[in-house]
N, C-alpha and C positions, 0 to 999 in steps of 0.2 A: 865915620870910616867911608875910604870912597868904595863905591860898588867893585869889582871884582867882574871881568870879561864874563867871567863864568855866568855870573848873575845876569847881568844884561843879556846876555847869550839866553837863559830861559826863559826870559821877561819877552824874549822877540819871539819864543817857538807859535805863538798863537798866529802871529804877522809871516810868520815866514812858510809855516800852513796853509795860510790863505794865499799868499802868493803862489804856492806850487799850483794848487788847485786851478790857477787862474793862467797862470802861464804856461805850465807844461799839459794843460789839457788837449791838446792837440797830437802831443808824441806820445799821452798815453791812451790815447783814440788808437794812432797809427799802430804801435807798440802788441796795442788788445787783439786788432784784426788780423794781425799778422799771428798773433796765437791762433787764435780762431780756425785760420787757413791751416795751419802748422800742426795743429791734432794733436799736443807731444802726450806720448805714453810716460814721459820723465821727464824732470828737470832737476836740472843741476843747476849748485850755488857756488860763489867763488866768491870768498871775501875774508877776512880777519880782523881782529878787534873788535872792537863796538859794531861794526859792519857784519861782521859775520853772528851778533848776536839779535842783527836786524834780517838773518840768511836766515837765522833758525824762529824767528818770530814767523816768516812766510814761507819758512816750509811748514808750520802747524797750521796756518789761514789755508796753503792750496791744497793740502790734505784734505784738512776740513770740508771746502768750499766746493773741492772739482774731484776729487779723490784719486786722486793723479801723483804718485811717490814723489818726493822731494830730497833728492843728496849734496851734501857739499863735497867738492871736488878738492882736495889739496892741490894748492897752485902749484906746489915743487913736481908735481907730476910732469907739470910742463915746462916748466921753467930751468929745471936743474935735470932732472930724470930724461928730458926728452920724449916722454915718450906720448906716443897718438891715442887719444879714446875714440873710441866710437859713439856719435854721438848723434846718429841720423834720427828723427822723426824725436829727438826733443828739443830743449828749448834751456839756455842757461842764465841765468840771471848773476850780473857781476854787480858786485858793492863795495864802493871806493867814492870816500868825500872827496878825497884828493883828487881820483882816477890816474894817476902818477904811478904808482909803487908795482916794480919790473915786473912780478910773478903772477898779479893779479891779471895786468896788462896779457903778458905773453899767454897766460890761461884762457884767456878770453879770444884770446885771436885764435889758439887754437881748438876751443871748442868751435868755434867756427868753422874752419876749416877740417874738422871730424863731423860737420853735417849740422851743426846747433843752432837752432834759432836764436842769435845772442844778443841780450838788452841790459846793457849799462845804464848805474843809478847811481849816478853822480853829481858833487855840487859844481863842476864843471865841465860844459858842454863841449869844449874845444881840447881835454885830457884826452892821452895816449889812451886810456882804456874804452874812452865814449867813439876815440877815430877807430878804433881795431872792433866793434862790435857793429852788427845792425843797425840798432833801433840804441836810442838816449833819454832818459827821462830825467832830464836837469830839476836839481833840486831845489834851484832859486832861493837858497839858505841864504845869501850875501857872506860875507869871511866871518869864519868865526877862531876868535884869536886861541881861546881858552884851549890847553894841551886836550881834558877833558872834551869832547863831542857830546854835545846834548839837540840842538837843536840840527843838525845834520843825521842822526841816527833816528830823531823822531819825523823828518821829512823825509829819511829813506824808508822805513818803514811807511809811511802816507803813501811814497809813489808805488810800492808793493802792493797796496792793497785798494789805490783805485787801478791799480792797472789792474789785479783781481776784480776788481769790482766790473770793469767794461768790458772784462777778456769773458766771463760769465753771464754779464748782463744780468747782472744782482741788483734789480731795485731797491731792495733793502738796504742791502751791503756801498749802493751808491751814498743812499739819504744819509748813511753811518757816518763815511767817508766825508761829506761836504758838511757833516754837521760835527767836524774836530776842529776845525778854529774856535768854536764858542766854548766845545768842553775841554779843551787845552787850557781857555783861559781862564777857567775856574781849577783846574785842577793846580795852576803855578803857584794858587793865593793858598791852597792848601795849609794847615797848621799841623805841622808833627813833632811838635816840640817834647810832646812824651819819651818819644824816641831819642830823637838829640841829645837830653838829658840823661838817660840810661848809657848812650855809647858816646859819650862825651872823654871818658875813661877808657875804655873797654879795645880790647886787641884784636878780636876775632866774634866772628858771627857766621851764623848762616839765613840764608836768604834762600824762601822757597818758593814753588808756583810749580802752573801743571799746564800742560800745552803753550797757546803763548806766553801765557806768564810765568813759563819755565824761561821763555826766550829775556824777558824783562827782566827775569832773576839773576840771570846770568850777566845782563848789562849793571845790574845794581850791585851787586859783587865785586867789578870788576872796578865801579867806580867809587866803593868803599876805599878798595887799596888804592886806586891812580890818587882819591884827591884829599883821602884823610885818615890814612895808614893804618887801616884796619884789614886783617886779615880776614876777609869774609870769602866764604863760600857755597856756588849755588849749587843746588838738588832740586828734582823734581822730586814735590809731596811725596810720593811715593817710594822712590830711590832711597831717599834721606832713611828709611826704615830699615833697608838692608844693610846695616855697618856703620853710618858716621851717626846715626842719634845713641852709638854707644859712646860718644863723648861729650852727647848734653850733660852733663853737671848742672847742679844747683846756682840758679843767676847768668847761666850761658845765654845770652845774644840770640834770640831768634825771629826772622821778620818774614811774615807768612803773605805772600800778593795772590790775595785771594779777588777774586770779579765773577759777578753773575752770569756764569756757565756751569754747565753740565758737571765739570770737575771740584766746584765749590763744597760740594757735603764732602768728599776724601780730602780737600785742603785740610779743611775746617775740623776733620776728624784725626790726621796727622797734627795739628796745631796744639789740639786739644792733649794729646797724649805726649806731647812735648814739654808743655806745660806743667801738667801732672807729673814729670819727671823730675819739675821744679826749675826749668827754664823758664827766662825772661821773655816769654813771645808776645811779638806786638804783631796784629793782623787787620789788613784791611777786607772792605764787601761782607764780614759776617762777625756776627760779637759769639765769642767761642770763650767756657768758662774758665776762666785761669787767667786769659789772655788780656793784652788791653788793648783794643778796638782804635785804628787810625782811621781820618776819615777822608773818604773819596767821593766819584763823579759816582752818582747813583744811574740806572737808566739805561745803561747804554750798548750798543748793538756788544755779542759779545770777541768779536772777532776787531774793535776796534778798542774793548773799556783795557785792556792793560798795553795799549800805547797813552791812554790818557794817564795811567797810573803814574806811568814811568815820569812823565813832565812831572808830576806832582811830587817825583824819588829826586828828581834833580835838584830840583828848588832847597830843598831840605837840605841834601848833600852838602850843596854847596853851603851851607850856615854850619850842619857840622864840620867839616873840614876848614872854617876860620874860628870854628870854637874850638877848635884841637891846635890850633895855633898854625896849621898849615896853610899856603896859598894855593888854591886849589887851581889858578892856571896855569902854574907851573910845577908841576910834580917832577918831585927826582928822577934824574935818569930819563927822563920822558921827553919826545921830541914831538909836535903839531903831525909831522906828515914821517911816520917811518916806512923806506922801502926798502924791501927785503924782495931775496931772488932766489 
């Protein structure tokens, strides 16, 4: 069978990692200092889809990192609504692989013009959204054909968090950052076939995680339905407790993106009591009893291990979704670049 965009597409996230690093280091030099000067008490996000699950991955990193609130702005505020935020002494971050799509664009011009320090993170540096902003942190992905975005949400997330990484002057948080091409590319060889085999059948799941890997949950959900017609839905660990774990049933679907941080015992302790309910949960980062244990990048800084995760969810995805009989680069209904207004 011949490879599938999709596949090639995860097979390049390690190559097109390194290329960001290597190219766009310069405008996330420019990008950092210009925080730096800027001081922002807030920052706003502006993005949708897979992009806005790359918004809410780095508002949990600049929370963490600078302690500085993090919101996403609905584009229609500006777009349709008309109307002005105020938006002096912060700073907005726009995320568009495209940078094309009208709402995102007109959002970003006019955080700007409400006072926003604004930096577009796009796979094209010459897009309507990269000309209406400040500062550009081109993703240097190269095209990626597949409807699904894998290697575009995992370079948008990269340019988030070494521009974190320079805007802070996080040594650590740098070595993290330049040390994702290697553990990208152990985490695409990953083996989850346990999984595969369980939701090879199956309609619906949920998919958990607690801080970032709330944000990754949310991307693996998302790319259940787009690319192999499962009705999955994400919860933060803890959320999933108040309301939807009353419809775990016996043999219900549950996939736990647990990584070594802070919030790993409440994962691992929500997992556990899932299970015990007599759900099928599969969990990565901790062997939890009941559960069956997938495996990951061990090691690693914890503000960078559930973007490595997520390469390792793509890989996978994409083998389920030609085991379900669907082509995963072209999902019903679904179009590469949607612009909405």
């Amino acid at each position: 069978m011949t490879d599938s965009h999709m596949a090639r597409e995860v097979a390049e996230i390690p190559e097109a990692a390194a290329r960001f690093l290597e190219r766009s280091r310069i405008a996330v030099v420019a990008a950092a200092a210009a925080l730096r000067r800027t001081d922002p008490g807030l920052i706003a996000t502006v993005a949708r889809g897979s992009s806005d699950h790359a918004a809410t991955y780095l508002k949990y990193a600049i929370e963490l990192e600078a302690g500085i609130p993090v919101a996403s702005v609905g584009p229609s505020v500006a777009s349709i609504y008309k109307r002005p935020l105020k938006l002096r002494q912060a700073a907005c971050i726009g995320i568009s692989q495209s940078g094309r799509s009208p709402d995102i664009v007109e959002m970003m011009r006019a955080a700007g013009e409400g006072g926003a320090l604004s930096i577009a993170i796009t796979n094209y540096a010459d897009s309507p959204m990269a000309q209406a902003s400040a500062h550009c942190l081109p993703l240097q992905a190269g095209e990626e054909k597949s409807v699904a975005a894998t290697k575009t949400f995992i370079t948008s997330v990269l340019a988030g968090l070494a521009l974190l990484a320079e805007w802070r002057e996080d040594e650590a948080l740098r070595a993290a950052v330049a040390g994702l091409p290697e553990a990208l590319s152990r985490a695409v060889t990953l083996d989850w076939s346990p999984l595969s085999a369980r939701l090879a059948r199956a309609n619906s799941a949920f998919v958990l995680g607690r801080g970032p890997g709330f944000a990754v949950a949310s991307e693996a959900a998302l790319k259940f339905k787009e690319t192999s017609g499962i009705h999955a839905e994400a919860y933060s660990a803890a959320e999933v407790l108040h309301g939807p774990a009353a419809i775990v049933q016996a043999q219900f679907p549950v996939l736990a993106l647990g990584v070594e941080d802070a919030a790993l015992p409440q994962l691992t302790a929500t997992a556990a009591r899932l299970a015990a309910q007599g759900a099928d949960v599969f969990v990565t980062g901790a062997e939890v009893e009941g559960a069956t244990t997938l495996p990951s990048v061990d090691g690693l800084h914890p503000l960078v291990a559930p973007l490595v995760l997520i390469a390792g969810f793509y890989a996978f995805v994409e083998g389920l979704a030609r085991r379900r009989g669907f082509d995963p680069d072209t999902p019903p209904h679904l179009r590469k670049v949607t612009e909405t207004v």
